[in-house]
Backbone as CSV, one residue per row, in Angstrom:
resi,resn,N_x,N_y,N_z,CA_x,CA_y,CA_z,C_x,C_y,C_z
1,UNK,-83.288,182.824,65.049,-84.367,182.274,64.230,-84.980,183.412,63.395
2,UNK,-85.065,183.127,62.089,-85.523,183.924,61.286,-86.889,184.351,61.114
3,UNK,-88.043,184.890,61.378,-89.387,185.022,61.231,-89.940,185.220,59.749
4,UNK,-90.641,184.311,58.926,-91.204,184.936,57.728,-92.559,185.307,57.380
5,UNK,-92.741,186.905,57.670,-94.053,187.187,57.879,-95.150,186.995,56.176
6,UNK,-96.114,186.368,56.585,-97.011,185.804,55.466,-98.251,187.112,54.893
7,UNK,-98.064,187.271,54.109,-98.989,188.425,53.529,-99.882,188.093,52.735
8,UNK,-101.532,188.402,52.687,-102.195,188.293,52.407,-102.796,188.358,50.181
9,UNK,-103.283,188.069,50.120,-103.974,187.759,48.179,-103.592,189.051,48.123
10,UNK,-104.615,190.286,48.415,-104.423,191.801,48.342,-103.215,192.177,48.315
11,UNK,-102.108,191.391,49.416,-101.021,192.126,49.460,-100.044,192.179,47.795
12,UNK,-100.555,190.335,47.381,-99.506,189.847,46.209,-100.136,190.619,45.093
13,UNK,-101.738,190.632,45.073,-102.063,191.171,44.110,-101.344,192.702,43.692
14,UNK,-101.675,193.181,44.856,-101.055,194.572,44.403,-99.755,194.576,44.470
15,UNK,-98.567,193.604,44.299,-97.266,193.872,44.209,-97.046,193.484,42.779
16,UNK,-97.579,192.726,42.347,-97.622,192.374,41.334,-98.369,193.173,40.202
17,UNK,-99.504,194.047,40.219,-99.849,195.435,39.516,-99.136,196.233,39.674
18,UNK,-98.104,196.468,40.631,-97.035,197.368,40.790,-96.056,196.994,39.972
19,UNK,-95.484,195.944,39.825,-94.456,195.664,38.623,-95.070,195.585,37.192
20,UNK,-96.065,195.088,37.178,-96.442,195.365,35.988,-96.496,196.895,35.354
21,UNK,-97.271,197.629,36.231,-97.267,199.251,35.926,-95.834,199.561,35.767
22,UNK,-95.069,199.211,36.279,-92.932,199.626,36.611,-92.752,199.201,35.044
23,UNK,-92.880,198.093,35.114,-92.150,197.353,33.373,-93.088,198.208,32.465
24,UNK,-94.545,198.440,32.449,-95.076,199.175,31.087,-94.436,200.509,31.260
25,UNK,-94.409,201.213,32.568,-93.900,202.738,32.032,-92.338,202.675,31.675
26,UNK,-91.650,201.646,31.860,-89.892,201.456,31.795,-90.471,200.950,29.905
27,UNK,-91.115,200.315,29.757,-91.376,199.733,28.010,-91.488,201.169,27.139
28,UNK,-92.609,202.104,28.128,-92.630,203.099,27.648,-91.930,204.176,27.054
29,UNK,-90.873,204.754,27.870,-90.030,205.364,28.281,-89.033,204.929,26.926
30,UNK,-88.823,203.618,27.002,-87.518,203.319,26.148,-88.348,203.990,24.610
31,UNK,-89.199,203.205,24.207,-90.169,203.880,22.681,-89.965,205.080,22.350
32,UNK,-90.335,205.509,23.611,-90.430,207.160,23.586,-88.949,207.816,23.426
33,UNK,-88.200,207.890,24.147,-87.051,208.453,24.043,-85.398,207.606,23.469
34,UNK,-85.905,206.459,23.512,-84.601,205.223,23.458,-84.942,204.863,21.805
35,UNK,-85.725,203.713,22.016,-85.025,202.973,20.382,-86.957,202.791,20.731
36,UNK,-87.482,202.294,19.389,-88.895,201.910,18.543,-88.721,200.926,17.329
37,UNK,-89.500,199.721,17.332,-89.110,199.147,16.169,-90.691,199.488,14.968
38,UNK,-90.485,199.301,13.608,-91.352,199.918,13.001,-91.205,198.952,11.561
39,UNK,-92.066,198.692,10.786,-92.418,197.678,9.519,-92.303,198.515,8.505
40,UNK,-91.367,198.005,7.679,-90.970,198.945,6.464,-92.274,198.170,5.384
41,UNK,-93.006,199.138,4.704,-93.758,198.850,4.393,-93.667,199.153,2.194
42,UNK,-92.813,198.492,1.195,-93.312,198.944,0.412,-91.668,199.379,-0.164
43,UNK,-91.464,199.655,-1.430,-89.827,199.221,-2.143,-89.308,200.798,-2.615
44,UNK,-89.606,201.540,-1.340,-88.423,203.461,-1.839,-87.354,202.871,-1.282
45,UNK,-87.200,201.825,-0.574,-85.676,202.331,-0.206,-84.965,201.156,-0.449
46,UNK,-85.056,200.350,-1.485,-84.542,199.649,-2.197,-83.033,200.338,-2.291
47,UNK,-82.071,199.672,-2.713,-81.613,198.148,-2.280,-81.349,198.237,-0.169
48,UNK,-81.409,199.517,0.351,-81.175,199.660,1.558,-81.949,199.063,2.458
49,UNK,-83.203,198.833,2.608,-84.299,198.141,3.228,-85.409,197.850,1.886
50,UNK,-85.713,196.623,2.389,-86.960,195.814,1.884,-88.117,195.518,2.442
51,UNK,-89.572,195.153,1.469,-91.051,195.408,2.118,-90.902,194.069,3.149
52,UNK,-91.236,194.710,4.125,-91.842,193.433,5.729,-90.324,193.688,6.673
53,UNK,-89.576,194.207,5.702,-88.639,194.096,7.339,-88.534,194.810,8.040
54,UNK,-88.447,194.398,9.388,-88.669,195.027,10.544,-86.901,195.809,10.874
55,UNK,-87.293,196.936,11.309,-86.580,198.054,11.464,-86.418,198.276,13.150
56,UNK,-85.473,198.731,13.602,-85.265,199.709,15.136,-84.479,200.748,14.839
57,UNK,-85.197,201.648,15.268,-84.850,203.372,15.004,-84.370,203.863,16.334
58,UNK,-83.519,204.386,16.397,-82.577,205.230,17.703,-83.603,206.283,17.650
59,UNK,-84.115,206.492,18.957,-84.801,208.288,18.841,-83.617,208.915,19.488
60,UNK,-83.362,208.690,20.290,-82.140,209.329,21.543,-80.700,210.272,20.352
61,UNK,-80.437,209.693,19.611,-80.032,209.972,18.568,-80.474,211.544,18.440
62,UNK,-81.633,211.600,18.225,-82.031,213.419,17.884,-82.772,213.796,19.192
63,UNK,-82.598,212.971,20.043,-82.716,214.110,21.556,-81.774,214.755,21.637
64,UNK,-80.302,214.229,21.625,-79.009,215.337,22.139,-78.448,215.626,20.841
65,UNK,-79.039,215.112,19.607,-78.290,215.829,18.191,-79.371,216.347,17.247
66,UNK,-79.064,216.008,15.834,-80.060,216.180,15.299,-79.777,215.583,13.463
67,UNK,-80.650,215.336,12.758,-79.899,214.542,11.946,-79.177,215.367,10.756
68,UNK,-78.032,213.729,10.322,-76.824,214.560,9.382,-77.420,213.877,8.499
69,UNK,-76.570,214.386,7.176,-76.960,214.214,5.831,-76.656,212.412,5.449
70,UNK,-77.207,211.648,5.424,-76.735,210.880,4.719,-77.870,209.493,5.485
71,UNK,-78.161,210.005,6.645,-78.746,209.301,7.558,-79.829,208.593,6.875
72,UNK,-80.682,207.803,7.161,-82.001,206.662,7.097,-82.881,207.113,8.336
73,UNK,-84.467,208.016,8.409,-84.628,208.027,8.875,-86.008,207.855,8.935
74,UNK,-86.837,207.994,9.769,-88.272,207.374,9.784,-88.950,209.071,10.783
75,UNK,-90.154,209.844,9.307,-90.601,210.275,9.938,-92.258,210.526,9.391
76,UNK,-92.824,211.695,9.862,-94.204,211.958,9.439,-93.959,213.120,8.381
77,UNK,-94.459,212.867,7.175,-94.120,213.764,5.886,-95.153,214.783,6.169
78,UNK,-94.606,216.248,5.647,-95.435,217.897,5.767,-97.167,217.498,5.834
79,UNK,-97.478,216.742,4.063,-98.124,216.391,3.969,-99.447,214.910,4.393
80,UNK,-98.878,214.721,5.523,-99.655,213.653,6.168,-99.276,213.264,7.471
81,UNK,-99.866,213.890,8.311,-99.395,213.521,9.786,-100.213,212.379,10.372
82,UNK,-100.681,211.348,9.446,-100.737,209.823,10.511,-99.684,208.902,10.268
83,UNK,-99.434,209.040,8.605,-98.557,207.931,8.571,-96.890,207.937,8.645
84,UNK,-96.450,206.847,9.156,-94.419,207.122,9.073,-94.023,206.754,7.841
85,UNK,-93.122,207.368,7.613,-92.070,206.985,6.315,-90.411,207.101,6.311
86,UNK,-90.105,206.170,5.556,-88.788,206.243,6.042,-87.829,206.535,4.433
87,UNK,-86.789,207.297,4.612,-86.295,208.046,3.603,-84.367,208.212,4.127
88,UNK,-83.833,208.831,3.060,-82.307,208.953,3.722,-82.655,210.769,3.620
89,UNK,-81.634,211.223,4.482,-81.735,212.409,4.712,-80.812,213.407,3.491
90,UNK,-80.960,213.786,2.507,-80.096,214.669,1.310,-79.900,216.106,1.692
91,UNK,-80.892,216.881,2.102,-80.221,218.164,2.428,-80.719,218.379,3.555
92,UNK,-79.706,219.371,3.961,-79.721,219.710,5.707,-80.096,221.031,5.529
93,UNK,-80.352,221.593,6.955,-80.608,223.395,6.764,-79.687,224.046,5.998
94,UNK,-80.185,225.060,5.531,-79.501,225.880,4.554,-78.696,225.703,4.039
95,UNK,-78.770,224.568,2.924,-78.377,223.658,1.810,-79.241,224.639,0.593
96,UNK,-78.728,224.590,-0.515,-79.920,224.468,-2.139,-78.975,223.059,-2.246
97,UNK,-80.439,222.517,-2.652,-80.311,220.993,-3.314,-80.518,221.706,-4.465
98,UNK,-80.206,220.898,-6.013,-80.680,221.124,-7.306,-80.566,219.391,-7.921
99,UNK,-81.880,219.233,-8.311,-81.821,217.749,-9.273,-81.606,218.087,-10.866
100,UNK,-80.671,217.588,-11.102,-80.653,218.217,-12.520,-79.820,216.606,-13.173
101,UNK,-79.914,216.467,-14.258,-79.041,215.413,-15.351,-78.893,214.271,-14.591
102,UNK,-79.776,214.087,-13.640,-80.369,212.719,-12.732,-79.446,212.244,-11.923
103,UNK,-79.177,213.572,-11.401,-78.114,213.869,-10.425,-78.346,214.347,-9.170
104,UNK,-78.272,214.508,-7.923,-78.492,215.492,-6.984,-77.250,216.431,-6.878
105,UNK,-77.604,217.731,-6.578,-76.264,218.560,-6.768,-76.831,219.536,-5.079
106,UNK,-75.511,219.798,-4.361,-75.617,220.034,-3.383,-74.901,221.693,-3.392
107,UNK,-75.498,222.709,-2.843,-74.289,223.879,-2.680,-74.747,224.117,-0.735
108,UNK,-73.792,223.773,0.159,-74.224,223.871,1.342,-74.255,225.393,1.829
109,UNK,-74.608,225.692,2.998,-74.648,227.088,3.645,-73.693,227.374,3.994
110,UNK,-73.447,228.841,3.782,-72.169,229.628,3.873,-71.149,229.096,2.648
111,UNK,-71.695,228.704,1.520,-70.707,227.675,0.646,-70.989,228.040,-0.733
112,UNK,-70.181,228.565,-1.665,-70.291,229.097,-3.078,-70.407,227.427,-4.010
113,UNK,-69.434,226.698,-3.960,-69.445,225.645,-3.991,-70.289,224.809,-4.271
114,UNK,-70.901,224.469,-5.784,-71.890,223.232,-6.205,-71.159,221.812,-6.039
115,UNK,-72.021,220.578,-5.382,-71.346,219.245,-5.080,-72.140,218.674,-5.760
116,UNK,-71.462,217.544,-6.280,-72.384,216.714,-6.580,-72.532,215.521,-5.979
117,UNK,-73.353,215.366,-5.792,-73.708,213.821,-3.988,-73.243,212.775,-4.821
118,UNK,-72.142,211.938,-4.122,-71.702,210.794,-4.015,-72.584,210.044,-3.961
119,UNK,-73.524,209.509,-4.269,-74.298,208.284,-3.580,-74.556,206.854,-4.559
120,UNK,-73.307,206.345,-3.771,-73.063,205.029,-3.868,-73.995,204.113,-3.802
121,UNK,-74.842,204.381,-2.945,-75.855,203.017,-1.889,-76.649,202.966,-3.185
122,UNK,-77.041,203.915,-4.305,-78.222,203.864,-4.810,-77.799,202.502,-6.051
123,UNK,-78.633,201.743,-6.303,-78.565,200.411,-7.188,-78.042,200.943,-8.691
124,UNK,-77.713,199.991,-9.850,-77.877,200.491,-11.040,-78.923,200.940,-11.684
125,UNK,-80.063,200.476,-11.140,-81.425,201.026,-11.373,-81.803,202.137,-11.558
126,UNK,-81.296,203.056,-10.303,-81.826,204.055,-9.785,-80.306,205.162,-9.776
127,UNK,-79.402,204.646,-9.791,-78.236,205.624,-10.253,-77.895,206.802,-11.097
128,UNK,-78.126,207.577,-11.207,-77.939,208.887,-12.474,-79.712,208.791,-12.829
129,UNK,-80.493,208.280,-12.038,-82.058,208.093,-12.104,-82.405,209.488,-11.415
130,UNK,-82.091,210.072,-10.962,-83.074,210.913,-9.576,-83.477,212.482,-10.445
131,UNK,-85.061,212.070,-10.650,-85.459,213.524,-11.485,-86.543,213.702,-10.610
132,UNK,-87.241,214.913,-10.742,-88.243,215.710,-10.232,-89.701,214.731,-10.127
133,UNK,-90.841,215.383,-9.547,-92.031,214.609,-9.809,-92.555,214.808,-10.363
134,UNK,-93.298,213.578,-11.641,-93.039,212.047,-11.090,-91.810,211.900,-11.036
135,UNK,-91.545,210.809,-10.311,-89.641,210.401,-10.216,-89.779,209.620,-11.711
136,UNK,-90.496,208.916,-12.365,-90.403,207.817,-13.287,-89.975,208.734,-14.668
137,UNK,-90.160,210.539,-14.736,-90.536,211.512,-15.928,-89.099,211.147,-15.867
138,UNK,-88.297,211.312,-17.173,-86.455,211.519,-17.148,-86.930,212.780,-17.360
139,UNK,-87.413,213.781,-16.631,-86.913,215.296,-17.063,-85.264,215.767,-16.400
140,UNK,-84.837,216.549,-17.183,-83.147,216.778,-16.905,-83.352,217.909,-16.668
141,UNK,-84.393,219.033,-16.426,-84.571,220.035,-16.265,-84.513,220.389,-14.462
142,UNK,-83.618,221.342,-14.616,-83.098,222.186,-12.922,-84.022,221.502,-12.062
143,UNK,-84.228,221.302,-11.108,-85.015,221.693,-9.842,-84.643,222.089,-8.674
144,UNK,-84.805,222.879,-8.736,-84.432,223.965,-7.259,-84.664,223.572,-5.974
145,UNK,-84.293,223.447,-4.577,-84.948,223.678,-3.727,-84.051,224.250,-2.775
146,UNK,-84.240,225.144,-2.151,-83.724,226.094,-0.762,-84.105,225.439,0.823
147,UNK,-83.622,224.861,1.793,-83.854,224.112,2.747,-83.588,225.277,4.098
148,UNK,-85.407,225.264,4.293,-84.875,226.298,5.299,-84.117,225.697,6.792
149,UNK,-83.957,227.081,7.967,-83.654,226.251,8.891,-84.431,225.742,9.524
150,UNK,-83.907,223.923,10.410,-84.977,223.678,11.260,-85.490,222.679,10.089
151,UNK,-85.280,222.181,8.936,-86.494,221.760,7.899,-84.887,221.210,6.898
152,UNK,-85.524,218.983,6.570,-84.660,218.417,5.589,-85.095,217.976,4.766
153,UNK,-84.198,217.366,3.431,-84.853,217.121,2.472,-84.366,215.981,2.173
154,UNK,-85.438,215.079,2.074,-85.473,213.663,2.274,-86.154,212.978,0.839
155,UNK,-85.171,211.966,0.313,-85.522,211.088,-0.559,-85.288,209.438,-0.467
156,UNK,-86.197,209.073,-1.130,-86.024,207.640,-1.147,-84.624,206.800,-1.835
157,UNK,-83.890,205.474,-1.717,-83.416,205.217,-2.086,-83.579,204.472,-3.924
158,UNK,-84.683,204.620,-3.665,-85.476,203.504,-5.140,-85.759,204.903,-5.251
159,UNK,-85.061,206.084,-6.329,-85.186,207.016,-6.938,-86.468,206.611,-7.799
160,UNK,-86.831,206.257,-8.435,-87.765,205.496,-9.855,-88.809,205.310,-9.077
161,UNK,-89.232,205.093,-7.682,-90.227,204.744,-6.646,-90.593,205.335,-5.551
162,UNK,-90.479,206.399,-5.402,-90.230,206.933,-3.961,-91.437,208.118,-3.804
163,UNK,-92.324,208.348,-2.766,-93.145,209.375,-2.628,-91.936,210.016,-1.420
164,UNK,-91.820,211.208,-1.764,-90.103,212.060,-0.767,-90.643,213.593,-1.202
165,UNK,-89.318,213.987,-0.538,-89.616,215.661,-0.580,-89.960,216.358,-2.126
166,UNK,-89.704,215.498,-2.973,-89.510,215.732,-4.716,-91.814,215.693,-4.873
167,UNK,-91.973,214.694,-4.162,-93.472,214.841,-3.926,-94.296,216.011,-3.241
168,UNK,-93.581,215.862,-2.018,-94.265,217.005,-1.454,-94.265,218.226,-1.740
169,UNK,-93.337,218.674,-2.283,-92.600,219.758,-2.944,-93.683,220.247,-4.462
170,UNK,-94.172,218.954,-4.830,-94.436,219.037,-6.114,-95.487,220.155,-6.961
171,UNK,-95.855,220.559,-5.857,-96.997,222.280,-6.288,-95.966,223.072,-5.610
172,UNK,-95.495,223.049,-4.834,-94.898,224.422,-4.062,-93.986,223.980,-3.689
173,UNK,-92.085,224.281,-3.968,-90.972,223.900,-3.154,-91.637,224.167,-2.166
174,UNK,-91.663,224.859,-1.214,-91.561,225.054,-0.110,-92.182,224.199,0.809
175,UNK,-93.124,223.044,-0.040,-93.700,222.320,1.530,-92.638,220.973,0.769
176,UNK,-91.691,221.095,0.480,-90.557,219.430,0.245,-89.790,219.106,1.260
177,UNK,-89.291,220.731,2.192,-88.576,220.232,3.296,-89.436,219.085,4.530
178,UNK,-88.842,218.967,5.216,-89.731,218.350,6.284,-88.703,218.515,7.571
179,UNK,-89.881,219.370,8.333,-89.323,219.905,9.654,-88.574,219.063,10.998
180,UNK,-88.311,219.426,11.529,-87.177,218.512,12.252,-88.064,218.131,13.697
181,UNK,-88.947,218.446,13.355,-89.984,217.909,14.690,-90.537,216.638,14.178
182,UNK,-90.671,216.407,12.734,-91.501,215.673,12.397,-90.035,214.657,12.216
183,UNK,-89.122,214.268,12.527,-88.563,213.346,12.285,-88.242,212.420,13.796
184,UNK,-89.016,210.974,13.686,-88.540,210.369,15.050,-87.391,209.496,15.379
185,UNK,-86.810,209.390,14.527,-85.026,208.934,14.953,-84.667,208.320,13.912
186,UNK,-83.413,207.952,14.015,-81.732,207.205,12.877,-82.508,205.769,12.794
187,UNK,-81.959,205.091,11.493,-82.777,204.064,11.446,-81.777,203.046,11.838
188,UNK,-81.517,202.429,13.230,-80.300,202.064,13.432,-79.912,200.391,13.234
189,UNK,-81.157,199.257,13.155,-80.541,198.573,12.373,-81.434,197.602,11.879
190,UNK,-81.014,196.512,11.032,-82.431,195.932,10.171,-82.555,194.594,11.398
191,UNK,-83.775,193.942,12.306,-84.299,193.406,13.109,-84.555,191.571,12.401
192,UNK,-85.267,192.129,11.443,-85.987,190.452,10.907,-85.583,191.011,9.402
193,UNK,-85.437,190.136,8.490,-85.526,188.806,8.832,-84.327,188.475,9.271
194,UNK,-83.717,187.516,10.342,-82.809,187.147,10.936,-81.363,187.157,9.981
195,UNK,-81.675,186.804,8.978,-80.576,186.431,7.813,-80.598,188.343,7.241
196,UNK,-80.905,189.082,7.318,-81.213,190.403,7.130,-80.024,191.076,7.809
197,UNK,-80.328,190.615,9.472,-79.370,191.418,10.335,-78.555,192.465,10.131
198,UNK,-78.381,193.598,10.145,-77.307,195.020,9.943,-77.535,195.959,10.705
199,UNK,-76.316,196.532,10.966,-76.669,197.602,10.830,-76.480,198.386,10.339
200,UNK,-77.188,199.887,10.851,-77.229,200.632,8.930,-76.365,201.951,8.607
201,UNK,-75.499,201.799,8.485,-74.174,202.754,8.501,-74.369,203.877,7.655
202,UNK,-74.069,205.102,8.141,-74.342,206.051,7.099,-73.041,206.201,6.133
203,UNK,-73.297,206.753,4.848,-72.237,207.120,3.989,-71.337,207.979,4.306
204,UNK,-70.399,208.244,3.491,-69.578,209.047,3.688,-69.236,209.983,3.007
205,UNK,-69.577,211.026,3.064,-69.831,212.492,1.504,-68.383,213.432,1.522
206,UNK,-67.533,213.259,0.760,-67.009,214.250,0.618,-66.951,215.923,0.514
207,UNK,-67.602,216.101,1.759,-68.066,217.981,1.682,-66.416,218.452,2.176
């Protein structure tokens, strides 16, 4: 015969604050180190994401790596540490980027070698569009930037729209990079609207 011992309100109560506390720090945990979903707010990264849709970002992604060039990522810009923004990643450490003839031109580290970035994803809009700040000026004139290490350089996809490293940059190259602390993970795929669904594949650059 089986005995089923009966336990008291106190007992259920507190088993039940115990799972609750278990599931918020396990909810926690995942945010923090796993995946975060986040509201794209506003049209830089046109045609790639659109305003209201909801996003999930891999952090785990830049726990054991760190990000490559081509990536979508969501972070806190030099210049403003409350709000997130989300951008594709253009130069990596010790890269010179140069925007010139509304082009991005790449010479990587350890590399004599000027590239000029493939980038397909960008619309007809914004294609042979990408000049200095403002993004809207057609200036065709050089712009330099040196990417130190540790620190990327991030632009929007809606070249013609985008507050990005071309902003921050815009008194002093040197604050355009954005440090690799300040970036919280890969933007890994579009959530809502249901008919939206993707995920978000990075390009493929001929270096």
């Amino acid at each position: 015969m089986e005995l089923i011992k009966k336990h008291g309100f106190l007992y259920h109560t507190a088993d039940v604050v115990l799972n609750v506390i278990i599931i918020i720090a396990i909810v926690a945990a995942i945010r923090t180190f796993l995946v975060s979903p986040f509201q794209v707010e506003g049209s830089s990264m046109i045609n790639t994401l659109e305003d209201n849709q909801y996003i999930v970002i891999n952090k785990l992604a830049y726990h054991i790596g760190s990000p490559e060039r081509g990536d979508v990522v969501v972070f806190r810009p030099p210049n403003d540490g409350k709000k997130y923004y989300v951008k594709r990643v253009i130069g990596i450490p010790g890269d010179h980027v140069i925007i010139k003839d509304g082009f991005v031109f790449i010479t990587p580290k350890n590399d004599n070698e000027e590239i000029k970035l493939d980038e397909k994803y960008l619309n007809e809009t914004n294609y042979g569009h990408t000049y200095k700040h403002p993004p809207q000026q057609e200036d065709t004139r050089e712009t330099p930037f040196d990417i130190p290490e540790g620190s990327y350089f991030l632009l929007g996809d809606n070249r013609k729209g985008s507050q990005d490293s071309r902003t921050f940059g815009s008194k002093d190259p040197k604050l355009a990079s954005v440090p690799e602390e300040n970036i919280k993970g890969r933007v890994w795929f579009i959530a809502l609207p249901i008919k939206k669904i993707h995920a978000i594949k990075p390009p493929m650059y001929h270096f």
